[in-house]
N, C-alpha and C positions, 0 to 999 in steps of 0.2 A: 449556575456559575459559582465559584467558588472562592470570590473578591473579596466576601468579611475575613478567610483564613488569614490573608497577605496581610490586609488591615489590621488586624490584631497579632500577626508578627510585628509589624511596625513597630505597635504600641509598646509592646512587649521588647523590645532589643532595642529599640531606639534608631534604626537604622533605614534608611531612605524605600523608598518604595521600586528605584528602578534595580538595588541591591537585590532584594526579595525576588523579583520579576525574575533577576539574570541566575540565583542561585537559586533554584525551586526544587519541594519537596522531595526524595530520592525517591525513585520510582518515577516517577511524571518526565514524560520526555517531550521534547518539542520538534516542529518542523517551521520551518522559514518559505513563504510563497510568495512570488510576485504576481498578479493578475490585474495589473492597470491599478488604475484608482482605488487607494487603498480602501475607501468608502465604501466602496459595493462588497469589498472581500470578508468583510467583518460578519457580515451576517449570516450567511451561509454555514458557518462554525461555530457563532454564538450558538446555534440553536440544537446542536447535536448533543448529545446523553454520552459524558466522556470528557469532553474539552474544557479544560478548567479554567484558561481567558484565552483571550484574543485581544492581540493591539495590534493598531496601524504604526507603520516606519519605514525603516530606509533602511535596506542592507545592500549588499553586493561591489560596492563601490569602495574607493581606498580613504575617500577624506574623510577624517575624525569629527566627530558632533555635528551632522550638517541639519540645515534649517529645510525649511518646507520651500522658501522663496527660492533658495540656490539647488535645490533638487527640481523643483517646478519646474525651475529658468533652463536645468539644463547643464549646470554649470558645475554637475558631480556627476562621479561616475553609479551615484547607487539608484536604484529604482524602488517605486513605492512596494510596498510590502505589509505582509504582515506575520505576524509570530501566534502560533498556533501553539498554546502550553496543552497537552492531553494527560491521560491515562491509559497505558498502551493493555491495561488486562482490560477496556471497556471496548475501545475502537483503536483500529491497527494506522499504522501509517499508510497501508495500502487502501484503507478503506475513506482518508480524509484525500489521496489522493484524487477517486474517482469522485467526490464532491466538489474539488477542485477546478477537475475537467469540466463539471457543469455549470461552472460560474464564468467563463473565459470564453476569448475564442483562439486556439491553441495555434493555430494559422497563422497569423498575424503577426508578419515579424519586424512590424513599424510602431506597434504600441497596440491600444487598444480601442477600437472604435473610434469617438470622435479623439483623444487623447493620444496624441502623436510624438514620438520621441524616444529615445532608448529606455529612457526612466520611466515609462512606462510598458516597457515592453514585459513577455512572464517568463515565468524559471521558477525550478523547484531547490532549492539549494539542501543537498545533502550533509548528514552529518556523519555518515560511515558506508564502509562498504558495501552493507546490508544495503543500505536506504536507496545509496545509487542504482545495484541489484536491482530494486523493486520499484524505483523510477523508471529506469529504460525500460524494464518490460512493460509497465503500466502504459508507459508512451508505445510502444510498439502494438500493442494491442490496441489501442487508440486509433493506432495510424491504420492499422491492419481492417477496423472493424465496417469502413465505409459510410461513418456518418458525416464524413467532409472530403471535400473534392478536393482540397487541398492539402500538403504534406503537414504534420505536428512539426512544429518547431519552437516550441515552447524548450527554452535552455534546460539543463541540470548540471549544476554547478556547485561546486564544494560550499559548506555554509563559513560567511564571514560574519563580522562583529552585526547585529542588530543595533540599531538608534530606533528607539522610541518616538515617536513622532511627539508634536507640540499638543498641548492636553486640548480642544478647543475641535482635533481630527479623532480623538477619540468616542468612538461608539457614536459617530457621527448623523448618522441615519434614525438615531434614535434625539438628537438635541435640536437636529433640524429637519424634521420629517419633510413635510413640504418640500423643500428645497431638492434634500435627496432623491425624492423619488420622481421630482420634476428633472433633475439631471441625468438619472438612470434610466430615462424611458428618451429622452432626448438626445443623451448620447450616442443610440442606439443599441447599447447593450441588453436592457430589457427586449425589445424587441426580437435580438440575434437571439438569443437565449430562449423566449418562446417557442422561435420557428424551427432550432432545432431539437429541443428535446420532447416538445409537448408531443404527446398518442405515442411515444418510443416505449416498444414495449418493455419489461421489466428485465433487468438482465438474467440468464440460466441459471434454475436453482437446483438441486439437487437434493435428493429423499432418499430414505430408506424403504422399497418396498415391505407392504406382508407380510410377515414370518413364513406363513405358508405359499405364496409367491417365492422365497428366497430357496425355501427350499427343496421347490420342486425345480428351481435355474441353477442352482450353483450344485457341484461335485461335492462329492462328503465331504474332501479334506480345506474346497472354500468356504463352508459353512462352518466348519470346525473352527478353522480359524478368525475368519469373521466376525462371527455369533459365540461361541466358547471361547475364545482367547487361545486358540490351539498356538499350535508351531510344527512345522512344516519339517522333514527331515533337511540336512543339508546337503549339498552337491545333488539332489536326486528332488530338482522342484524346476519349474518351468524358465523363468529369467534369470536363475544367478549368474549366467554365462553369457547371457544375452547381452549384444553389443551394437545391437540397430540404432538408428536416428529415430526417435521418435519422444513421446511422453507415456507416463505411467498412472489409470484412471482406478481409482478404487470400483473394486467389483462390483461391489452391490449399486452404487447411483453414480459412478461417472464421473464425480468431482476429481479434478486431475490435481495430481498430487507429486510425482516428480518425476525428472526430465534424464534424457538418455545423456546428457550435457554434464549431467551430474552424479554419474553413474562408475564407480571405480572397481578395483579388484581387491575386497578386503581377504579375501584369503579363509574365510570363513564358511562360502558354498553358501551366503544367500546374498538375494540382488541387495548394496550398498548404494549410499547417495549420500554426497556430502554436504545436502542440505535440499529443501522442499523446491518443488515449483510455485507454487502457491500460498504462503507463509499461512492465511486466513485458513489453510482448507485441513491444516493439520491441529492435533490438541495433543498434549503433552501432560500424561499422569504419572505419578511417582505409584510406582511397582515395588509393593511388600514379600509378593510371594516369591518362593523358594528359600527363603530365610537368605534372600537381601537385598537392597533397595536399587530397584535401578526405574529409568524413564520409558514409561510404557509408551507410544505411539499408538495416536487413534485417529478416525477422518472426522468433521466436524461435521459433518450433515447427517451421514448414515451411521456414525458411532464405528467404525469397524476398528476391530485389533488388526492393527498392521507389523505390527513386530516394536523395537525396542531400541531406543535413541544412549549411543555411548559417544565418551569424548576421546577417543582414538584417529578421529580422522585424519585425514590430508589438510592443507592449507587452500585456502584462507579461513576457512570455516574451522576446522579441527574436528569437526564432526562427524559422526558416522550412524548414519540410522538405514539401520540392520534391518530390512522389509522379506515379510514372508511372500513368496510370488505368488499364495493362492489369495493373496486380498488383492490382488492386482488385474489388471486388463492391458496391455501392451498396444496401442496406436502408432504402427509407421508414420513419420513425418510426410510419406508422401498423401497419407490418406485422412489427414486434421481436419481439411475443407470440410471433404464427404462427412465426416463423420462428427462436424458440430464443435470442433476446436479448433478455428482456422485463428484465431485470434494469436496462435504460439507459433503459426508458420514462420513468422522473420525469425525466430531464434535458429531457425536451420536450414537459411539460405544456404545452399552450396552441399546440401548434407544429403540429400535425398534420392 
């Protein structure tokens, strides 16, 4: 954690600490979560490599400065919370999400466990388009993957002003251990949280085979491009015309990487998207060669050269990354189940 930097702003500018909290370092971005009792939420993200604090509060609600006794009572519209400061080049917001998910019970649309009431009910509160983007799918996959018999209904909702909660709920679990960990196993949320994650195997990871595996599977010109950083001719390659429902999985290991939802006509003769399926599954290098600088596109598990990220797009993104189709694998929406990506099926209800 990284609580002496703030502390020695203080010192140094003279200016309040919740000042510091609300205007933080450029680069470092935040997310706002409701999961019940802001007590249990703390820990879970203290402890990750990236998150630079965490405090318990009160957002979502309209009254100004509110107390712990009149959120308690009921008697505001915000619910308990907590503010998550990170480092988005360590850990993504997709990636504190699914931390999230395993601290709650996303079900629950009465509060949390023993903890009954709107103020304690969860919600992810968004700070852009992106974020929202990356919620609903993160909830849709959720809902899609069958570890509860019941629907997600954990809110997402635009982020309003954060309140700090009173100093006495801060890093609570650690001032009152006892206490905490008698309320967390009796409220029944330890408990929920055992039954459903414990022996859950590890979510799908994706490799890069071999060298000599890759290359007695792929075509000269997907090796080329994959493994040498080729480039594919245009108008004369597999998908730049392709217009099916489905998503788009890097050759060599399968990490999907972007969706037929996001696929437009750049006029160029190779497959276009104006932005990833997967934000975590892409990496973004700056490209020296040809005498001059542009944004190379790679997959993050198998390293493949995928082609080259320009800012010409469509709206709302602006973006356009220009993908060779031999780093590519093409999946019909009808066929995600079968083939180990059922988790994307809700995105193409109706499309199949």
């Amino acid at each position: 954690m990284y609580s002496w930097i703030a502390a020695t702003v203080v010192v140094a500018l003279g200016v309040s600490f919740l000042a510091v909290t609300e205007n933080f370092i450029a680069g470092q971005k935040e997310v706002i979560l409701g999961g019940g009792c802001f007590w249990c939420m703390e820990p879970p993200f203290e402890e990750l490599e990236g998150v630079i604090d965490v405090s318990a509060g009160y957002s979502g609600g309209q009254e100004e400065n509110p107390t712990y006794q009149e959120v308690s009572a009921g008697r505001t519209s915000h619910i308990e919370s907590v503010r998550v400061v990170y480092d988005p080049q360590v850990i993504s917001f997709a990636e504190l999400l699914q931390v999230f998910w395993k601290h709650i019970d996303p079900t629950d649309d009465g509060g949390q466990f023993a903890d009954r009431g709107n103020h304690y009910k969860t919600a992810i509160f968004y700070g852009s388009e992106e974020e929202k983007r990356i919620a609903q799918l993160s909830k849709k996959e959720l809902d899609a993957s069958g570890i509860f018999a019941r629907p997600v209904v954990t809110a997402i909702l635009p982020r309003t002003r954060f309140y700090r909660a009173e100093e006495y709920h801060q890093d609570y679990y650690r001032k009152n251990a006892l206490h905490y960990n008698a309320y967390k196993v009796g409220s029944g949320r330890a408990g929920f949280l055992e039954k459903t994650w414990k022996g859950r195997p590890e979510e799908k990871k994706y490799a890069r085979p071999a060298d000599e595996v890759l290359q007695s599977r792929l075509t000269a010109m997907q090796y080329r491009v994959t493994r040498e950083d080729g480039t594919e001719p245009p108008f004369d390659n597999e998908f730049w015309d392709n217009k099916r429902a489905g998503i788009y999985v890097d050759v060599v290991s399968g990490e999907p990487l972007f969706s037929s939802l996001d696929k437009f006509d750049s006029g160029t003769g190779w497959p276009s998207f104006s932005r990833p399926l997967v934000d975590e599954n892409i990496v973004e290098k700056k490209d020296l060669k040809l005498f001059m600088v542009r944004t190379e596109v790679r997959s993050a598990a198998a390293d493949s050269h995928l082609g080259h990220l320009f800012p010409d797009g469509p709206e709302p993104t602006g973006l356009r990354y220009c993908i060779n189709s031999a780093s590519l694998r093409f999946i019909p929406a009808g066929e995600l189940e079968e083939q180990g990506y059922g988790e994307f099926l809700p995105l193409f209800d109706g499309q199949q």
